[in-house]
C-alpha positions as CSV (number, residue, x, y, z in Angstrom):
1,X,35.7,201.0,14.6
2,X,35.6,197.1,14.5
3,X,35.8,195.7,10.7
4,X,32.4,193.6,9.8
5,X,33.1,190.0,8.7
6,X,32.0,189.7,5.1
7,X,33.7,186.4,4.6
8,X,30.1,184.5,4.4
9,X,28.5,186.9,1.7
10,X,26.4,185.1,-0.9
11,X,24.3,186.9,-3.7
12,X,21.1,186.1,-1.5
13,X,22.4,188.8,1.2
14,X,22.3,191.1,-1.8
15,X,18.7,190.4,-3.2
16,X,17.4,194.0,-2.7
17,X,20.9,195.7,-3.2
18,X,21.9,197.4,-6.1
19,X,25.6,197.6,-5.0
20,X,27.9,195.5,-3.1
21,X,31.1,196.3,-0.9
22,X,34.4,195.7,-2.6
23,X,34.5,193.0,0.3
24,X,31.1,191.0,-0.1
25,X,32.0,191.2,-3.9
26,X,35.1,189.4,-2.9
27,X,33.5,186.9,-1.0
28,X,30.7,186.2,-3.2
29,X,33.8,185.9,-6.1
30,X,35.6,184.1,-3.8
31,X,39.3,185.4,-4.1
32,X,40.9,188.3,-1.9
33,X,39.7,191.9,-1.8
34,X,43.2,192.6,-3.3
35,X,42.7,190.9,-6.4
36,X,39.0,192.3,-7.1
37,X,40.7,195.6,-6.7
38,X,43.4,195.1,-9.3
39,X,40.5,193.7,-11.8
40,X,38.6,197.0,-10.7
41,X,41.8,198.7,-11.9
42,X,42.0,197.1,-15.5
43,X,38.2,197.2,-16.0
44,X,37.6,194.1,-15.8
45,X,35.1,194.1,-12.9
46,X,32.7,197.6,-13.5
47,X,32.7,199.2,-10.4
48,X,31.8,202.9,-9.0
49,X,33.9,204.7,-6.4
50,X,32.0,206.3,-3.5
51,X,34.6,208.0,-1.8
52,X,37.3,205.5,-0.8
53,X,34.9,202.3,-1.1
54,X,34.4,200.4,-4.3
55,X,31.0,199.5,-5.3
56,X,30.3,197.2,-7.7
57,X,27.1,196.4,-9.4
58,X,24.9,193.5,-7.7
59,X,23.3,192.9,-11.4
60,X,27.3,192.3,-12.9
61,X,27.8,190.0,-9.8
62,X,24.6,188.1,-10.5
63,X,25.1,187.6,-14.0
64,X,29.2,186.1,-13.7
65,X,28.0,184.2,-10.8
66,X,25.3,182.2,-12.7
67,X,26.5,182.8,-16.1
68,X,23.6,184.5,-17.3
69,X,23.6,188.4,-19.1
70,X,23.0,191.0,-16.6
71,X,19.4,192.8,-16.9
72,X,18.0,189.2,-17.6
């Protein structure tokens, strides 16, 4: 199965999403998948594990990308 390319994520692809891939997450942070994992891992990013994919919360993404609370 070919990997998608998630490199051009932004937090408009994930406008009716409740969840994003530990990849778009990375993207949309803009580091390495690597590093959102190891914040995953000291609870710094919240995130949910669906069998062995991450998701984290679009709202949590929304709200450190533009600085505003989440649920506002």
């Amino acid at each position: 199965m070919p990997r998608l390319d998630y490199s051009e994520t932004t937090l408009e692809d994930l406008e009716d999403r409740n969840f994003a891939l530990l990849p778009e997450a990375a993207a949309i942070l803009e580091c390495d998948p690597r590093t959102v994992i190891s914040a995953i891992k000291r609870g710094e990013i919240p995130a949910t594990k669906a069998g062995r994919q991450y998701r984290i919360p679009a709202a949590w993404l929304r709200a450190t990308v533009t600085g505003q609370p989440a649920g506002g």
